[in-house]
C-alpha positions in Angstrom: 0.0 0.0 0.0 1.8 3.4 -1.1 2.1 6.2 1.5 0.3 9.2 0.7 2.5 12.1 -0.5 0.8 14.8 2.1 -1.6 14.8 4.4 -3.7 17.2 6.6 -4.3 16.4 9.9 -7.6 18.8 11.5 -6.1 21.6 9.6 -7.9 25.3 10.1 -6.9 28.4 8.5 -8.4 32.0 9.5 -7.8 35.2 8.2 -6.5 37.7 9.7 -10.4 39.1 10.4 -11.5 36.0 11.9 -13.2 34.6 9.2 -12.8 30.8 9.3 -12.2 29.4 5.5 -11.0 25.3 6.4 -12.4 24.0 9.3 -10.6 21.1 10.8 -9.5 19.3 7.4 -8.2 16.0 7.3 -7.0 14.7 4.1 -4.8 12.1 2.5 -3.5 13.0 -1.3 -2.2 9.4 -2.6 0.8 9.2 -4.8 0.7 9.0 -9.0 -3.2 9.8 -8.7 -5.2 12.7 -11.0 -7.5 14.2 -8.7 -9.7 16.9 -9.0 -10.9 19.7 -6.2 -14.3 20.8 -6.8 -16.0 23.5 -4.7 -17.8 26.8 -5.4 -16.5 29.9 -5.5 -15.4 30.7 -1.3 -15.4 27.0 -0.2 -11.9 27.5 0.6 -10.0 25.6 -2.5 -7.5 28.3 -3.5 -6.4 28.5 0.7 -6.0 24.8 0.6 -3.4 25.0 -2.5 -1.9 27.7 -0.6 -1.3 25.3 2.6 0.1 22.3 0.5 2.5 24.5 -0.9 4.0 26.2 2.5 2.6 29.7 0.9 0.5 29.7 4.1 0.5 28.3 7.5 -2.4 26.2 9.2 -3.8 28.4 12.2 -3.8 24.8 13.2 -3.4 21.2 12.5 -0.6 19.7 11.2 0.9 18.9 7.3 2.5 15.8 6.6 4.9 15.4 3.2 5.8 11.9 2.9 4.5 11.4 6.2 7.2 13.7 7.2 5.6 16.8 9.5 7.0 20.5 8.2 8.0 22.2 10.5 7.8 25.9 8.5 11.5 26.4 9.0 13.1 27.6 6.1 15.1 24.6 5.3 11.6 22.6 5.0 9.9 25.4 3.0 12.2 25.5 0.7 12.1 21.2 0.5 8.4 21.2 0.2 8.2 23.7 -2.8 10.6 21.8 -4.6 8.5 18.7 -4.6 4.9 20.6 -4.5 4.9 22.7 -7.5 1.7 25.4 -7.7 0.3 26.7 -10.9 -1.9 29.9 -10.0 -5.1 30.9 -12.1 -4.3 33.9 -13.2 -0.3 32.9 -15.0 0.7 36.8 -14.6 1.1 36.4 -11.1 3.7 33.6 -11.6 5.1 34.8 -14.9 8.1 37.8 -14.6 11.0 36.7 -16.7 12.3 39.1 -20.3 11.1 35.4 -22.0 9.3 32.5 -21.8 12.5 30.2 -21.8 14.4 32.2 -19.0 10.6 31.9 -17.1 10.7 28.2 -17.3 14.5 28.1 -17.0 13.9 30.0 -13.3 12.6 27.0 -11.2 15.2 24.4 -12.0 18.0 27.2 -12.0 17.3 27.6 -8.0 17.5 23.9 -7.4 21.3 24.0 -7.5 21.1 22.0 -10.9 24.3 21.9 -13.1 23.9 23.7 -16.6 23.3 20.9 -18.5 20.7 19.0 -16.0 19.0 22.7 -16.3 18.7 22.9 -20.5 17.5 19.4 -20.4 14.9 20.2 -18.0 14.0 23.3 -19.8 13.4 22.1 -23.1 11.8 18.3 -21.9 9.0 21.1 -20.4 9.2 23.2 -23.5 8.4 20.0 -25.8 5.6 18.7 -23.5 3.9 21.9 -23.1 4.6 22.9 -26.8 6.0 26.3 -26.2 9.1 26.6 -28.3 7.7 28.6 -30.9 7.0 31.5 -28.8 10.3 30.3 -26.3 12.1 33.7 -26.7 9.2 36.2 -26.8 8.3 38.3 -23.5 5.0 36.4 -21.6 3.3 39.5 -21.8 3.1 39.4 -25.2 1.3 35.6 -25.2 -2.3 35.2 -25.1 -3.6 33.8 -22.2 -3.4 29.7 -23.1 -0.2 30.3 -23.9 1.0 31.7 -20.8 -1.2 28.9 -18.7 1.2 26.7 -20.9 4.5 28.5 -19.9 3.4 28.5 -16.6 3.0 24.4 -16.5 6.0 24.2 -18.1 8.0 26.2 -15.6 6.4 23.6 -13.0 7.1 21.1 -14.9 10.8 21.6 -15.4 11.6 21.6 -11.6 10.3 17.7 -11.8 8.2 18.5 -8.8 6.0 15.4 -6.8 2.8 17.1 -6.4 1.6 19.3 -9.2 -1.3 21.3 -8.1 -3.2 23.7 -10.3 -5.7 26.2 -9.3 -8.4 26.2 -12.2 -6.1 25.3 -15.3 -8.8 25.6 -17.6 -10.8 29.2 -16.5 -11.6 31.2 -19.6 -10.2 29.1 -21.9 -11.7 28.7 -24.7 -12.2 24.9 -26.1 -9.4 24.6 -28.0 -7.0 25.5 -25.6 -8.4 23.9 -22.1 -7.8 20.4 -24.5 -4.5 21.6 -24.7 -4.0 21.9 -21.3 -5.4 18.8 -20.1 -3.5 16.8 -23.1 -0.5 18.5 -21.3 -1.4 17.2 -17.8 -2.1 13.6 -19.3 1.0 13.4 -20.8 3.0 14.9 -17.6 1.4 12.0 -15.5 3.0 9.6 -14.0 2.9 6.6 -11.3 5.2 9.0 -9.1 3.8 12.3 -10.0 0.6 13.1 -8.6 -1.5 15.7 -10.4 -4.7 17.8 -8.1 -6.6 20.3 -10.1 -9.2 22.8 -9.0 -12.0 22.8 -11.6 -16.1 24.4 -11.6 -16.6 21.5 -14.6 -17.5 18.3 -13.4 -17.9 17.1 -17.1 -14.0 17.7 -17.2 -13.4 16.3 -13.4 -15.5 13.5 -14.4 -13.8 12.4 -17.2 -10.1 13.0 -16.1 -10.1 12.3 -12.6 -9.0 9.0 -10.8 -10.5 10.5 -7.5 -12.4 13.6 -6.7 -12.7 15.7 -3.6 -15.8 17.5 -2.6 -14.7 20.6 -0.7 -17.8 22.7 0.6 -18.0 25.8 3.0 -14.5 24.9 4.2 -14.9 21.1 5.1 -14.4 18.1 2.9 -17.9 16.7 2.0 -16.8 13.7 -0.5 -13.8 11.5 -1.3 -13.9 9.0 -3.7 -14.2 8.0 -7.3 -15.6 9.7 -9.8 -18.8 7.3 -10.2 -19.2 6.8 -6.5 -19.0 10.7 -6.0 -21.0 12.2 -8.9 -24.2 9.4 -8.3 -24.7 10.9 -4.5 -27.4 13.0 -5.7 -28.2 14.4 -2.0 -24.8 15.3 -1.4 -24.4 16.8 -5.3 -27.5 19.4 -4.2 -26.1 19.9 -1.0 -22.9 21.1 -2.3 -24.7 23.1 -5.1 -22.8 21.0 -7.9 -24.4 19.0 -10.8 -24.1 15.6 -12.1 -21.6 15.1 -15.3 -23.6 14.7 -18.2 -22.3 11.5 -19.3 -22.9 9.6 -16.1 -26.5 11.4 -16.0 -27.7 10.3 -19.5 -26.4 6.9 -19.0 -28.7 6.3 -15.7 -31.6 8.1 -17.4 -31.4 5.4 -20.3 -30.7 2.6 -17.7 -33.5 3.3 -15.5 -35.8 4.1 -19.4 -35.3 0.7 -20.2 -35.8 -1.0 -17.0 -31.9 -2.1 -17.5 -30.2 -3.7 -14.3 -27.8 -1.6 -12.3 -24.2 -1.1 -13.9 -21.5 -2.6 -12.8 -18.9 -0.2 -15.1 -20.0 3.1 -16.0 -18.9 4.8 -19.2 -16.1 7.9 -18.5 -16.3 9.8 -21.7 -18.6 10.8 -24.4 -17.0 7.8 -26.8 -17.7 5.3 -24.2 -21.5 6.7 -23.1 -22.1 6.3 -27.0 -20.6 2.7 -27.5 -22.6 1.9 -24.1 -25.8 3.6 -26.0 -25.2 1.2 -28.7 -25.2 -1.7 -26.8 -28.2 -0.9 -25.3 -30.5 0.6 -27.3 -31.8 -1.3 -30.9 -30.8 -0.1 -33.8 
């Protein structure tokens, strides 16, 4: 049985004016999974990525990396961000360097890394997030997919453990939230463990090996995606909707009086080859 890679243990974090955003967390994030944090606006997701990546400290509880406690000295700060990389929202906050290559090339630069362990790094990120066409222009010039891709790839050159991304796919249009999550398919790994914020639980659905429930600061769900998303109680409760594939499958199962399912179809190619089976042609 793996270890998970961090853990919470009855974790709270207030703000400074005493307004409560995680109350008493207690999580385990498993190694080489792909999960997926879904919450409304204000249930406290963006503070949680904060806490895993040392940005901010629990008002209490503890954190566990590799079952190791930090402490929040500076030696295991600076241990913890090297193996929990963050990619924020908004890539400007992130995203300072004269060009996109001495951006990515930042990260692996500050590991101590000798010159050529940092060029291969650099340019394994710049061929898996596709950025070396635009590798020497200023980010400020790039539209905004292609700086959520130079942000990944900066991540993704310091070869971190935990990648966690806050919303990777906000205002994206179609074509370029495929990109990203082709990018973080490809990136994954038995020992690289992926958690992504996300308001689409078609997307969560249909990516995720686990998904966490995370409502008015506590942790409402934890599981797999079918076991989550068929809780309809719990769906209301948390003001969140079924994925449409796993909804139009059960319509059509309970439609034609068809006995419960033992595996339920992921993606829109395996709802319609289910479909087929199903219904006459």
């Amino acid at each position: 049985m793996k270890t998970p890679i961090v853990s919470m243990k009855n974790v709270t974090y207030e703000y400074p004016d005493k307004t409560l955003v995680l109350k008493g967390l207690t999580l385990h994030i498993d190694r080489g999974k792909k999960i997926a944090l879904i919450g409304n606006n204000g249930a406290g997701k963006s503070t949680l990525f904060l806490l895993l990546n040392g940005i901010l400290k629990p008002s209490s509880g503890d954190l566990f990396f590799n079952e190791s406690k930090i402490s929040y000295s500076r030696k295991d700060l600076k241990k913890l961000r090297q193996k929990v990389g963050i990619v924020f929202q908004q890539p400007d906050t992130q995203l300072f360097s004269s060009s996109v290559y001495e951006d990515i090339k930042f990260g692996p630069k500050n590991l101590g890394l000798t010159q050529e362990e940092i060029q291969f790094a650099v340019n394994e990120a710049i061929m898996l997030t596709e950025t070396g066409d635009f590798k020497d222009k200023p980010p400020h010039f790039l539209s905004l997919g292609q700086k959520k891709r130079v942000a990944i790839a900066g991540i993704i050159a310091m070869n971190p453990e935990l990648m966690v991304l806050d919303e990777p796919t906000a205002s994206l249009d179609p074509y370029y939230a495929k990109k990203i999550m082709k990018i973080l398919e490809d990136i994954h790994h038995e020992n690289r463990t992926i958690l992504l914020s996300t308001h689409n639980v078609d997307l969560a659905y249909e990516w995720a090996d686990e998904i966490i429930i995370l409502h008015n600061g506590a942790i409402m769900a934890q599981g797999t995606p079918v076991e989550v998303f068929q809780n309809k109680e719990l769906l209301n409760q948390c003001h969140l909707e079924q994925p449409m594939t796993l909804e139009i499958y059960q319509q059509v199962l309970a439609k034609h009086h068809a006995s419960i399912a033992t595996e339920y179809p992921l993606s829109k190619k395996q709802l319609i080859e289910k479909l087929a089976s199903l219904l006459p042609i």
